[in-house]
LOMITI-865445 format. One record per residue: x, y, z of N, C-alpha, C, O in turn. Coordinates in steps of 0.05 Angstrom, whole numbers, plus 5000, padded with zeros to 4 digits. Example, Ala and Ser with C-alpha at 12.3 -4.5 7.8 and 13.67 -1.06 7.14 Angstrom:
2
526448865156524649105156526449345156528549345169;525749555142527349795143525850015157526850235161;
This chain:
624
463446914983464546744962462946484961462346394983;462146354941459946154929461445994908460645914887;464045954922465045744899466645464914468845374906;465245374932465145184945463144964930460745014931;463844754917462544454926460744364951461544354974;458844314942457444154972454944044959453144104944;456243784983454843494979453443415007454343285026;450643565003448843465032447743255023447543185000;446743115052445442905060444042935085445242925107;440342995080439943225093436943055104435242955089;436943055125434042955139431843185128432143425129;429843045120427643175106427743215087425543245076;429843245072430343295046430943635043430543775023;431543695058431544065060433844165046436144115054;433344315023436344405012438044645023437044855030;441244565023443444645034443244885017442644874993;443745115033444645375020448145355021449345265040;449445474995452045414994453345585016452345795024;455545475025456645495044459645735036460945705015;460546005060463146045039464445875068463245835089;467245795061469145805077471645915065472245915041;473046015087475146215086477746095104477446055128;480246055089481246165063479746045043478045885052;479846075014477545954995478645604983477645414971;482045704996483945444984486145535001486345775006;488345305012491545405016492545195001491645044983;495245225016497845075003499044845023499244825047;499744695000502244545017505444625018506744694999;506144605039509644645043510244925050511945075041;508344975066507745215078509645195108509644985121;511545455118512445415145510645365168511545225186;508345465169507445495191505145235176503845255155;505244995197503744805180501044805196499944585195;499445035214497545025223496245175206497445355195;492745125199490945285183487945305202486845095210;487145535206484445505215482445635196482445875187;480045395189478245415167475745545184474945445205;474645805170472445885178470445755158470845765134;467745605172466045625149463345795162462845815186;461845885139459746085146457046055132457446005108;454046075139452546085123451246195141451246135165;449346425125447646595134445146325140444046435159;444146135137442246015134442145765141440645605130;444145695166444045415183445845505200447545685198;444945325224446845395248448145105260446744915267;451545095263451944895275451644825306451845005323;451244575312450644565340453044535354455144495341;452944555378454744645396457444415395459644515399;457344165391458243875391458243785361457743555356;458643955344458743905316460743745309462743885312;461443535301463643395297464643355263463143245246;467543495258468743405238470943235234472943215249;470443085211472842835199473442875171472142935151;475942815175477142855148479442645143480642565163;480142535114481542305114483642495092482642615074;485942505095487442625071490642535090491042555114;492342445072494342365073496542645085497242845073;497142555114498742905120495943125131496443335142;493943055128492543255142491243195169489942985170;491443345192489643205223488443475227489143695218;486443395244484543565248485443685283486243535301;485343845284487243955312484744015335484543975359;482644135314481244255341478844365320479144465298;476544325334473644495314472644655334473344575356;471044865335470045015352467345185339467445275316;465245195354462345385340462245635350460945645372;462845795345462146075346460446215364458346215350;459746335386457646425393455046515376452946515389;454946585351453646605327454146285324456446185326;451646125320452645835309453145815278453445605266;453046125265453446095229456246005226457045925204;457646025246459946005250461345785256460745695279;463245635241464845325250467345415241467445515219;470345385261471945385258473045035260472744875279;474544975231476544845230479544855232480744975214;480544765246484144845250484944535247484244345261;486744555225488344305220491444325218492844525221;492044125214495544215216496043955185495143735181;498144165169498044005152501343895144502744095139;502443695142504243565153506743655124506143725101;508443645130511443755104511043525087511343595063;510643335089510343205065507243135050506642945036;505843325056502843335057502943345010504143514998;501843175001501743264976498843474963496443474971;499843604946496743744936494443594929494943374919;491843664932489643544918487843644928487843894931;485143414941482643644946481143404966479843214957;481643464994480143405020477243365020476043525005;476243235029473343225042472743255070473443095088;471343465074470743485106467943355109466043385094;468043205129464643095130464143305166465343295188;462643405159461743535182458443405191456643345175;458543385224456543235230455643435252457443545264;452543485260451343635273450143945270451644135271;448443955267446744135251443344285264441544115264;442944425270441344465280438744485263439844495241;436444495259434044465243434444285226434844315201;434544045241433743715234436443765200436043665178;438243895205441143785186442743555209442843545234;443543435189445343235197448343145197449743075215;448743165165451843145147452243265127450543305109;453843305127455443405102457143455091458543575106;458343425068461043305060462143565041460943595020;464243745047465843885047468343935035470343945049;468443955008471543984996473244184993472644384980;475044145002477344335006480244324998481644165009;481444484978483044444965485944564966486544804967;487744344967491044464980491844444950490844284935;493844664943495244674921498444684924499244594946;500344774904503244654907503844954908502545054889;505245144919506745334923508545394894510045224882;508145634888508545704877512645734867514145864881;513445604845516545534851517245894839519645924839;516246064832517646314824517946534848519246744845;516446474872515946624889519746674898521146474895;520846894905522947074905524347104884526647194888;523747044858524547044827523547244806524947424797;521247194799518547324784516147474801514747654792;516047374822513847464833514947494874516647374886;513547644881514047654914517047704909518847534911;517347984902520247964901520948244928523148324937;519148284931520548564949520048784933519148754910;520749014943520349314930522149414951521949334974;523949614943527149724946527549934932526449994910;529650104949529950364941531650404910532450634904;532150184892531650184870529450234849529950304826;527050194859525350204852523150454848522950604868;521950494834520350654834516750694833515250634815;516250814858511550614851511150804846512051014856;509150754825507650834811505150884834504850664844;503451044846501050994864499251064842499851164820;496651004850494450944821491550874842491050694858;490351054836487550974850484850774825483350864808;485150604832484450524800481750534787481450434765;479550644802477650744804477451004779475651074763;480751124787479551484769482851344746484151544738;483651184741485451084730484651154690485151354676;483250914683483150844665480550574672480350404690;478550634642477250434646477150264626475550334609;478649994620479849834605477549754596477549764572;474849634610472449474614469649604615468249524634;469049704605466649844613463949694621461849794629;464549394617460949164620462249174644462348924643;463349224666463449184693464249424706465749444726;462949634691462549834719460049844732460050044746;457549694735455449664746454749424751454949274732;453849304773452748994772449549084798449549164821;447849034782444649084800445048954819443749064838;446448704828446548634845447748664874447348534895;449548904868450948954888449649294896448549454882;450549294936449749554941448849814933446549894934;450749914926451850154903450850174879452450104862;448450254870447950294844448550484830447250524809;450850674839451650914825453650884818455450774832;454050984788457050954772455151164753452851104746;456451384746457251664745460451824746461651914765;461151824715463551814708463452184717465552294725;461052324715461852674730461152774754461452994764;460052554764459952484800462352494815463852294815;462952664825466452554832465152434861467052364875;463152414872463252124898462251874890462251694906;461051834863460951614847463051434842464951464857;463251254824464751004823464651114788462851164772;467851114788467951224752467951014733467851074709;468150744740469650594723470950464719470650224713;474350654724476750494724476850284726474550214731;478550054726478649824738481649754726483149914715;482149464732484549324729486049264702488549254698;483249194680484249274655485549514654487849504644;484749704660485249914658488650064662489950234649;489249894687491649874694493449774677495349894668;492449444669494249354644493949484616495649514597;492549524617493149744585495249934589496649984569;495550044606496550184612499850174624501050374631;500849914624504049814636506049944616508150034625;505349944589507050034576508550254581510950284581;505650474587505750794590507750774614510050864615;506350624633509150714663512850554660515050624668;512050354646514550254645516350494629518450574639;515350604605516850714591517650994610519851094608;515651104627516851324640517951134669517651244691;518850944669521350874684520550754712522150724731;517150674714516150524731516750364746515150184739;517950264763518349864765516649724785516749484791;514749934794512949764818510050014811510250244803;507749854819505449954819503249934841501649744839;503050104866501650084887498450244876498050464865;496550024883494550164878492450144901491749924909;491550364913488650324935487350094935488249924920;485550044946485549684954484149704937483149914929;483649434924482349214898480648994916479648794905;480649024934478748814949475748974951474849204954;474548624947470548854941470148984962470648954986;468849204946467149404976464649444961463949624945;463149204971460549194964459249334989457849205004;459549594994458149715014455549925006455650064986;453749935019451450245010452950455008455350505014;451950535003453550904999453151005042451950945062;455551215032455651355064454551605058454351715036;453651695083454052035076455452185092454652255115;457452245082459352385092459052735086458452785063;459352975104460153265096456253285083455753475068;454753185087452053175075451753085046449753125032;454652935037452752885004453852555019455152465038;451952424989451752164991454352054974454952184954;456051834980458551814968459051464969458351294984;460551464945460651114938463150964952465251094946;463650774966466650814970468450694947469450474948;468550844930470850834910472850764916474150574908;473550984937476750884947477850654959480250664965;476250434964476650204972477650165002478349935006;477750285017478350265037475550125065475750125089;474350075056471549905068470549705057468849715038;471949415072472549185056469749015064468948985087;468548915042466448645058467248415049465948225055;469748375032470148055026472648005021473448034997;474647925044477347945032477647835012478647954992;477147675012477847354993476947464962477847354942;474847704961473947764928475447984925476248094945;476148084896477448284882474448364882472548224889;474548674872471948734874471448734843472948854826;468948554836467448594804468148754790469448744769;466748944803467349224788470549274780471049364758;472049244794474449304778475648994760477948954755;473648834754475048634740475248344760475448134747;475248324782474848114799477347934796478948014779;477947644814479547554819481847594796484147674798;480347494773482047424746482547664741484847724750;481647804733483448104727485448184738487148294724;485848164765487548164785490047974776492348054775;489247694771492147544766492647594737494647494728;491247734722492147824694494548034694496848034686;492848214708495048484712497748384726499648454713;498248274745499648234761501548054745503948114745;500547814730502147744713503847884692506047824684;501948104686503048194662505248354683507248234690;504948454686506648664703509948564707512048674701;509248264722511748124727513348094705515748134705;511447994679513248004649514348204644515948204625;514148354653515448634652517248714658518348924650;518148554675519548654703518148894723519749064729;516148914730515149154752513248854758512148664748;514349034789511848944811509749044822509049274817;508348884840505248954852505449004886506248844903;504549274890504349244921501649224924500249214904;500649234948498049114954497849304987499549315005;494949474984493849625000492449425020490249325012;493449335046492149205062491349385083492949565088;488749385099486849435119486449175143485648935142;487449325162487949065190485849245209485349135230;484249525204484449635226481649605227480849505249;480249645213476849665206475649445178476849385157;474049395184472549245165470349475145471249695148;468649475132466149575120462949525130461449395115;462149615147459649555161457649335145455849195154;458749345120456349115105458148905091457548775071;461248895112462948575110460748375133459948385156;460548195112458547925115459347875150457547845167;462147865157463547875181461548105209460448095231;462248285189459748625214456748505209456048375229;455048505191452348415187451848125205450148145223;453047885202452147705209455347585240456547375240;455647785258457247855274458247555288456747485306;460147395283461247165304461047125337460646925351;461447375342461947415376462347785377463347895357;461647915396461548105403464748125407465448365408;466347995410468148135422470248095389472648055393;469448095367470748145346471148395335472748415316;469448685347470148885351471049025376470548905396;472549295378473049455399469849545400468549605380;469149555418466349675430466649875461467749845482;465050065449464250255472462150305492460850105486;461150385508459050495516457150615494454850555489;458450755486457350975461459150895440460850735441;458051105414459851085398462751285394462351505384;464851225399467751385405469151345385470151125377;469351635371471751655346474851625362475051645386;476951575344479851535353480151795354478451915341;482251975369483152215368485152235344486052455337;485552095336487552095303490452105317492352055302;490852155344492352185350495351995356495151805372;496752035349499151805352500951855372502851705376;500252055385502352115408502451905431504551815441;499951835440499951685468500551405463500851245482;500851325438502051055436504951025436505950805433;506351265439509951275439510151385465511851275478;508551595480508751765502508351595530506551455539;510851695540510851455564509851535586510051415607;508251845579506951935608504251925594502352045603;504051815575500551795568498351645589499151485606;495851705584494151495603492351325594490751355575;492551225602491550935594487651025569486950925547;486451205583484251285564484951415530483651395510;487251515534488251625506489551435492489451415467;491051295508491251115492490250865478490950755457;488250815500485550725483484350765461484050625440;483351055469482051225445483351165429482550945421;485651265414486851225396487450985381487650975356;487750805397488050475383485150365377484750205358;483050475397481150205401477750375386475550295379;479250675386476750865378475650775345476650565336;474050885331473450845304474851095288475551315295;474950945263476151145245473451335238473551575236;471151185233468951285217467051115225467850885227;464351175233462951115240460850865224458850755232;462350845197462050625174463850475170463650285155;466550555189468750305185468650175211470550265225;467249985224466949735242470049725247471549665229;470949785278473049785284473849505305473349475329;475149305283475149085296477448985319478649175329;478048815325478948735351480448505347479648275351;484148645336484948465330486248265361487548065355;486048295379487248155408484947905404485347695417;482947915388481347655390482147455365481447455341;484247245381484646985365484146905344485846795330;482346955340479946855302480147115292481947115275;479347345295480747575278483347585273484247625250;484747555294487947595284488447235259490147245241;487247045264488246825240487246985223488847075207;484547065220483347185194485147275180486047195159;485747505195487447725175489247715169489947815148;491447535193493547375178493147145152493947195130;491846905158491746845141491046865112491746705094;489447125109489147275075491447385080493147235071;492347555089495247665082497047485065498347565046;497047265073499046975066497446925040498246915016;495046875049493846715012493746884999493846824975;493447165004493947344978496247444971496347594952;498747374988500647454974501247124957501347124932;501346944967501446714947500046654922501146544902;497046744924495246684910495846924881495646894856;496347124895497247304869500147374858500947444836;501247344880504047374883505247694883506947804869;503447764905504248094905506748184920506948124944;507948284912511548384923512248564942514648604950;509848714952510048824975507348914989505148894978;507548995010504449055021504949425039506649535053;503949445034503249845050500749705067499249515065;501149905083498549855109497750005123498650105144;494950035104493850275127493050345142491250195149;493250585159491650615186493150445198492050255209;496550465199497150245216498550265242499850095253;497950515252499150535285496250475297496450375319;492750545284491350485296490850155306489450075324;492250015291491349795297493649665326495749745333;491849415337493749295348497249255342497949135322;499549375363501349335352502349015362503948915347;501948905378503048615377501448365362502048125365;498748475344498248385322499448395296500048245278;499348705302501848875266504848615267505748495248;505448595288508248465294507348165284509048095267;505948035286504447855286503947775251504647585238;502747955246502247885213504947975196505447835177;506348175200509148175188511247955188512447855169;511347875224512447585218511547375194512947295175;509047325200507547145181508647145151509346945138;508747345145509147385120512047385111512747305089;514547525137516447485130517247275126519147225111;515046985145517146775144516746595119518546465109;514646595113513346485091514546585065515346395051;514946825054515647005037518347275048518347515053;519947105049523047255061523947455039526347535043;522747555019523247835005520747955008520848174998;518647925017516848075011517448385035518848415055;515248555019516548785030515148925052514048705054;514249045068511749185079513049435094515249485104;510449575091511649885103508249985097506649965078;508350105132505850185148506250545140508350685140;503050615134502150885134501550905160499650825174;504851105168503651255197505151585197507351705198;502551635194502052035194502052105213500152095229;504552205219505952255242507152595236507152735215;507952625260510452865250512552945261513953125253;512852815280515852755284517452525275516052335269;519852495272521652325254521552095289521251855285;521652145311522151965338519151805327519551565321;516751875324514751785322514451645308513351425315;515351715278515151605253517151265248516651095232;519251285271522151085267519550945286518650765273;518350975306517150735328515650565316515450335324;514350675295512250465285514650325260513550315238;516550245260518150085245520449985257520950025281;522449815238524749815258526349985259526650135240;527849985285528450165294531250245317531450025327;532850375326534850385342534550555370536350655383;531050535375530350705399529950555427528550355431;531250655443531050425459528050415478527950515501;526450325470523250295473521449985484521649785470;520349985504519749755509518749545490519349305489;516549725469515649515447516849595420516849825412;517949335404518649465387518149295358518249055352;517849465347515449455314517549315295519949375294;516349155282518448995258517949065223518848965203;516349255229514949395196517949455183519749535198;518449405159521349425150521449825155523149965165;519149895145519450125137517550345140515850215153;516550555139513550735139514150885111516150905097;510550995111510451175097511951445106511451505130;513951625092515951695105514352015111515152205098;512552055129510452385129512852585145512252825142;514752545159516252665177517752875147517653115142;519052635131519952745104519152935088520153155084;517452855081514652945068513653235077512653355059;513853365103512753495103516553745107516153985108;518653675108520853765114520253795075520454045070;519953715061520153665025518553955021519654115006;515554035035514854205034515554405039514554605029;517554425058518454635072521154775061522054995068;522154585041524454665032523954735008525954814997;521754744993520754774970518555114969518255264951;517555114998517155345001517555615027517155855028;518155465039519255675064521755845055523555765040;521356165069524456255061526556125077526055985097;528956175067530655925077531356085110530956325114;532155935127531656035148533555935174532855705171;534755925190536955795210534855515220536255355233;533255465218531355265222529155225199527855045210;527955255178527555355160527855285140530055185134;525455325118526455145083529254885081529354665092;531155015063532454695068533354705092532454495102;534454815108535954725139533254505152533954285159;531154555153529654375159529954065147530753885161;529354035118530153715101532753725119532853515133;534553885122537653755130537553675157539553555165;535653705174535353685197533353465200534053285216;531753455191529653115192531152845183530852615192;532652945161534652755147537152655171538052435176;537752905181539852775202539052605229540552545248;536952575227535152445250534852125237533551945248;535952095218535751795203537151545224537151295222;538151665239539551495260538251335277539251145289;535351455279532851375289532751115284533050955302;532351025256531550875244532750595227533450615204;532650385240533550125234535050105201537350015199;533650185177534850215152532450415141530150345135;533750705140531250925130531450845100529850995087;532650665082532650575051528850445052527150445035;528750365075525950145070523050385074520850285069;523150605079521750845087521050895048522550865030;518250975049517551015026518051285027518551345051;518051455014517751705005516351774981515851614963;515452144984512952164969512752484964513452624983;511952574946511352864944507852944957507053124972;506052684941502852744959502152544947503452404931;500052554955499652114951495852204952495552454952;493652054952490852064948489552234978487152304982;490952264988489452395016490852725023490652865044;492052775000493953095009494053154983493953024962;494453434988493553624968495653614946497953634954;495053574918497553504901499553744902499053974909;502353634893504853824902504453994886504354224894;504153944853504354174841502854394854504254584861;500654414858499054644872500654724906500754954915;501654534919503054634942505154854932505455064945;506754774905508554964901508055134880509655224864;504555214884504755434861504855464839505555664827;504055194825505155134793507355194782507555234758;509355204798511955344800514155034783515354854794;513955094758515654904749517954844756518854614758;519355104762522555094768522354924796524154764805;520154974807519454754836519754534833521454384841;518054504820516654204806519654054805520453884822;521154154784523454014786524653974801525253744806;525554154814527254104846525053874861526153654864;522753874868521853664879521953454869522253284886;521853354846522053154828525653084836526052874849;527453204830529753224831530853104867532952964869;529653154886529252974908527852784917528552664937;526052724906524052524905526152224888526852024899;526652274867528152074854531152064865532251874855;532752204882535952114885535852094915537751984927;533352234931534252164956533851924968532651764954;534751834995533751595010531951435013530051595013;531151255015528351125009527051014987528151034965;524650894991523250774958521651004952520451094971;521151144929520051334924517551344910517751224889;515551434914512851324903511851674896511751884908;511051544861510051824849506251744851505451534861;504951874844502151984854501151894827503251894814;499451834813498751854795497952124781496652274794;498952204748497352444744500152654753500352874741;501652594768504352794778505852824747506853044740;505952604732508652704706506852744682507252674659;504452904692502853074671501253304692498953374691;502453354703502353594725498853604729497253754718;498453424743495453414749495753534779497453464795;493953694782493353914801491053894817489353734812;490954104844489054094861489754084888491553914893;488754254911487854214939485654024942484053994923;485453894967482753744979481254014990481254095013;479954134963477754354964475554364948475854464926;473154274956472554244978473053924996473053875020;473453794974473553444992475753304973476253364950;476653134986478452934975478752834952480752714945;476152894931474952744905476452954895475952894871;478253204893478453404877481453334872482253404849;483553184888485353054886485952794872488152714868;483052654866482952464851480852404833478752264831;482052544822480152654787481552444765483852354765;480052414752480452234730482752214710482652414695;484552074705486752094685485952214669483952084662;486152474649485352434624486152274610488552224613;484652144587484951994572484551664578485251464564;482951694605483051434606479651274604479051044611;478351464593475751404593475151454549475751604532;473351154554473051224519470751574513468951674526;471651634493470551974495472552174514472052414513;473952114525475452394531477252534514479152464499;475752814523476853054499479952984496480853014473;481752894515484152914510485652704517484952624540;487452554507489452264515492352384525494152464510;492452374552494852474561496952174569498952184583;496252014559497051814561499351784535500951604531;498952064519500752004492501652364489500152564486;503752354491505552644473503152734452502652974448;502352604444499852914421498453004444498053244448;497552794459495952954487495553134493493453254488;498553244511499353354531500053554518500453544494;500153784533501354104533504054014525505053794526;505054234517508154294513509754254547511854124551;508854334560509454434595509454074602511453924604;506754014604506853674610508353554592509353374606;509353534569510153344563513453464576514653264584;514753674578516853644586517353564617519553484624;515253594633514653374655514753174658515553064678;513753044634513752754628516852664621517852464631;517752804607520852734597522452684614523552464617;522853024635524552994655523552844673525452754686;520752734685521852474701522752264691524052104705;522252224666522451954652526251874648527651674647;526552094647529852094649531052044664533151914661;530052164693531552154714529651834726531451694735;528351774727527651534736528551304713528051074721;529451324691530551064678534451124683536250964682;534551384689537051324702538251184715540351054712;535551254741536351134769535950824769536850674786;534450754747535250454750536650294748536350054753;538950464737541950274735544050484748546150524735;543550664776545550734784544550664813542850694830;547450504805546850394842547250474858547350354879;547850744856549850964874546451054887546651124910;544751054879542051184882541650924902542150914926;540450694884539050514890539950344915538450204928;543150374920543850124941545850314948547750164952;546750574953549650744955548250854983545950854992;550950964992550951135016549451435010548951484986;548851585026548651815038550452125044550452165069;551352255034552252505048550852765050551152895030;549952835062548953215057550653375072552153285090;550553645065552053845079549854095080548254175064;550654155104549654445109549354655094550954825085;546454615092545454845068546455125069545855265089;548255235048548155455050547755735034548455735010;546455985047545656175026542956005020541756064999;542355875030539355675010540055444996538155324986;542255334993543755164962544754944987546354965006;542954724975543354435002544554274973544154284949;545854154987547753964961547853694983548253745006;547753484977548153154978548053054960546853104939;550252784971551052624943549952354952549152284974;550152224929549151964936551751834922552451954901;553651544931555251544932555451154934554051004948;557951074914558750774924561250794907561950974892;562250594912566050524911565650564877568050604872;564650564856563350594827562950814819564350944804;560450894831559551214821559251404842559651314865;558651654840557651874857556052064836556352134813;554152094856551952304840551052494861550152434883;551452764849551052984868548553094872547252954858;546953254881544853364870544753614894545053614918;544253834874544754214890542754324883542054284860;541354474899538254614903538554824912539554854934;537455054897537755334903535855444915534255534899;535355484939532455564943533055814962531355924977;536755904959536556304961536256394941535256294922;537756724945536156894932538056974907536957074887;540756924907542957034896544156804886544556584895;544656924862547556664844548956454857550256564875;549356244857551056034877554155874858554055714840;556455994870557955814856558955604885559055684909;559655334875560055174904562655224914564255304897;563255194933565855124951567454804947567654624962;568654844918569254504909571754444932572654214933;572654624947574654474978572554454994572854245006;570254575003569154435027567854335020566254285038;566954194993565553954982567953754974567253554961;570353774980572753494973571653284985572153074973;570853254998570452955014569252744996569852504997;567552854977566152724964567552794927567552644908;568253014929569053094894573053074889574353024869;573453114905576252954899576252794874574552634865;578852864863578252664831576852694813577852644791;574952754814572452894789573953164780575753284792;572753214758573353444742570753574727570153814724;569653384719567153414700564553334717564653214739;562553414708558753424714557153334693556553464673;556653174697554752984667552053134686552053124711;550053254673547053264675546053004670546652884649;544952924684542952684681541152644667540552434657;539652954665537352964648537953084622535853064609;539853194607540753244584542753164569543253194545;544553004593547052914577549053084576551253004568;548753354585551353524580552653494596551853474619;555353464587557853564606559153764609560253864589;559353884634561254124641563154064662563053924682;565054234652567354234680565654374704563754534703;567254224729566854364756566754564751564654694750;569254674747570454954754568355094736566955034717;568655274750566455554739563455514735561955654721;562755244752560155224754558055384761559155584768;555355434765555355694774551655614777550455494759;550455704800546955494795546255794819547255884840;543455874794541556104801540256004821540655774829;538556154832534556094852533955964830534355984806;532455774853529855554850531655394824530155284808;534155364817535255154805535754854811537254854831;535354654806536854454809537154244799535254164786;539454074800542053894792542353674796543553614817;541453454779542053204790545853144769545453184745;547453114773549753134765550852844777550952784800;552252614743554352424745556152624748555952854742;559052404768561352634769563452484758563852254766;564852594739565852404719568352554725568752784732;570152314718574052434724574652574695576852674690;
């Protein structure tokens, strides 16, 4: 970042190369009133005894320190509750190759007064995300899918390891389309630059599109539109009413972040003898007979031999990454955060930056991707009711224990352990878990093979999964491309799962973004979610209500979702033979009802003589 001011005064007359420091700006009336300022330049080094002064009403200087790399000067100030906004001067003195002084501005602003109102509001099992890779999205912008200046000179919209485009415009053009199918939150793969070279991964050469290999926290990446695009969308969004979650990375950096290239101290990464991948494994970090090498591996190993696996137990990494956490949820005002790769990382760091954020922003939301497969596993990395020596404050996880019981009930024959008795059995393990409402849930998300193809193009599926995805437990997050039945296994590679919206590129044969679009098949995809997700936004029986399931039987699993107001049932046929229900050993919950409003059509039928085939299912108001 090069948008720093600076005013040298320079023996010899030698000119100052601009300087970044990081954060780029904070705030005043912040809880935690300590800030530590990194500044950095590839092209001077400070000396060991470098001395900074600063005069600002409410601001002291706590402590300066030089880096083993001398590109490196840390400032830590503390900035006082009645500190007012404006813009500091640091005079920094001591410089190595005959530099001397230099005068440094740095700018505090006023906190934002909408933050738990309009913006930073949380994301809740009322809600519904939208996930969106914004790369294969829509490309709003087309003069910023290439810049010569950066790494990556490939953008190649029939490349699928190319960079297509998409970007942030793209997104906002696009709010209408999700709001109207019943959107209220939008998580998209990270938006932070990944100005990296290409990798080669499986032997072809590949762009990182997917954003997950960061070199500049502090920048949105160009290519998708950069800082401002970012507070455009996000704005608009909030006018909307839908919010923004935000893909944060604690675990690894991008080999060509300015941080890996021009390195502070060796001990800002996990380092090996050699080079050691993580075993992926999540067991030895819950397993209390694990040993101490596995569990290493696993926390301290690399994801990828291009993702620089850093070392959050070191002081100045852990402010780093806390502190962007904080200025970018302020600076943009994003409402929740997902986090990935997050059992790999330090967990009394993870604890560490969740605080941060809780205390600063007391709705904001967060919930860690941990691909797990047991539900004991899955509750550890959040809060929780296990009685465990360390324990995790993530509100919530990506819910994979779920997720893969969703599969199983959708296609296994039903079984005494088996199709639904399985969901009924992962579900009853919710006891695990501190509040399973904060647990995202998901049919397949950018790294697993889309559902429709898990179930066979099997519409009558489709709905039943759709049909649990929207009434069960948790915040529920659709895939992009799911409510126009966009298809595919990761065969041969990952890029085959994240193929391009149609319609979101100027020249594509088809706009699925609009009913002339779409097939007859998609657009009634489109409908029935759109129904059942503008439902659920005003039944609170879904969004804030209790829980019941009962023992699946013959194949036909029925739970209601339930509050002192409404009840809503929902019955899934996944035997082989006709199902009429047992309305006495369902009384607990249907007492008093008489009638079945369909949710998705509006019809009403009496109970009695109800009657639901194979592979049917029912989201049903129960009306007296």
């Amino acid at each position: 970042m090069k948008n720093i001011a600076v005013i040298a005064f320079l023996l010899l007359q030698v000119s100052l190369c601009a300087q970044d420091i990081y954060p780029a700006h904070w705030w005043t009336g912040m809880k935690n009133p300590s800030l530590q300022i990194m500044v950095h330049s590839d092209s001077f080094s400070f000396k060991k005894n470098a001395e900074v002064m600063v005069k600002y009403p409410g601001v002291k200087i706590v402590k300066t320190e030089v880096a083993k790399n001398p590109h490196y000067l840390f400032i830590t100030i503390n900035i006082a509750p009645q500190t007012k906004p404006g813009k500091m001067v640091f005079t920094i003195h001591g410089f190595k190759n005959d530099w001397t002084i230099t005068h440094l501005q740095y700018q505090l602003k006023k906190r934002n007064a909408e933050n738990g109102i309009s913006r930073v509001q949380g994301v809740y099992a009322k809600d519904l995300v939208y996930l969106i890779k914004p790369d294969r999205f829509s490309n709003g912008d087309p003069s910023n899918d290439f810049y010569a200046d950066m790494r990556d000179q490939g953008h190649d919209h029939n490349n699928p390891f190319d960079r297509h485009g998409g970007d942030l415009q793209g997104v906002e053009n696009h709010l209408d389309y999700l709001h109207d199918l019943g959107v209220t939150a939008v998580w998209m793969t990270p938006v932070v630059e990944n100005d990296m070279a290409r990798t080669m991964e499986g032997g072809t050469s590949r762009a990182t599109y997917h954003g997950y290999a960061f070199t500049n926290q502090y920048q949105i990446d160009k290519r998708l539109g950069g800082n401002n695009a970012y507070h455009s969308l996000i704005s608009a969004a909030h006018k909307k009413g839908m919010k923004i979650i935000q893909d944060a990375v604690y675990n690894h950096l991008g080999k060509d972040h300015f941080l890996i290239r021009d390195l502070p101290d060796s001990s800002w990464l996990n380092r090996w003898p050699s080079y050691t991948n993580t075993s992926y494994k999540d067991q030895p970090l819950v397993d209390p007979y694990a040993s101490a090498i596995d569990y290493k591996t696993a926390l301290d190993g690399w994801f990828t031999p291009f993702l620089a696996d850093i070392n959050q137990r070191n002081p100045f990494v852990s402010n780093f990454l806390i502190q962007h956490a904080i200025w970018a949820t302020e600076e943009f005002g994003i409402d929740g955060w997902r986090v990935d790769t997050y059992f790999y990382s330090d967990p009394v760091f993870l604890n560490k930056v969740n605080e941060a954020l809780y205390r600063e922003f007391p709705k904001v939301t967060v919930f860690g991707e941990a691909w797990v497969q047991s539900v004991t596993n899955s509750a550890y990395f959040c809060e929780n009711n296990i009685a465990v020596p360390f324990k995790h404050n993530s509100q919530g996880v990506t819910d994979f224990p779920l997720y893969f019981a969703t599969n199983d009930l959708l296609n296994q024959n039903y079984g005494w352990n088996e199709g639904a008795n399985k969901f009924y059995q992962v579900l009853a393990q919710d006891v695990l878990y501190k509040n399973p409402m904060r647990n995202c849930i998901f049919l397949d998300n950018h790294d697993l093979d889309r559902f429709y193809s898990v179930i066979g193009e099997d519409f009558s599926k489709y709905k039943m999964a759709i049909n649990l995805l929207l009434t069960q437990r948790g915040i529920p997050q659709l895939y992009y491309g799911s409510e126009i039945l966009m298809k595919n296994f990761k065969n041969p590679t990952d890029a085959e799962v994240r193929r391009d919206f149609p319609g979101g590129w100027p020249g594509d044969a088809v706009n699925k973004f609009t009913a002339a679009g779409r097939t007859a098949q998609e657009n009634e995809a489109y409908v029935y979610i759109k129904a059942l997700a503008n439902f659920r936004k005003t039944a609170k029986a879904i969004g804030s209500g209790k829980l019941m399931q009962y023992l699946p039987k013959d194949g036909v699993y029925t739970y209601f979702r339930y509050d002192k107001n409404q009840t809503v049932m929902v019955i899934s046929h996944t035997g082989g033979q006709p199902f009429r229900p047992d309305w006495n050993y369902l009384s607990e919950r249907t007492n008093g009802f008489t009638r079945l409003r369909n949710v998705i059509t509006g019809d009403v039928i009496p109970i009695t003589g109800f009657e639901i085939k194979p592979k049917e299912s029912f989201v049903f108001e129960l009306l007296k």
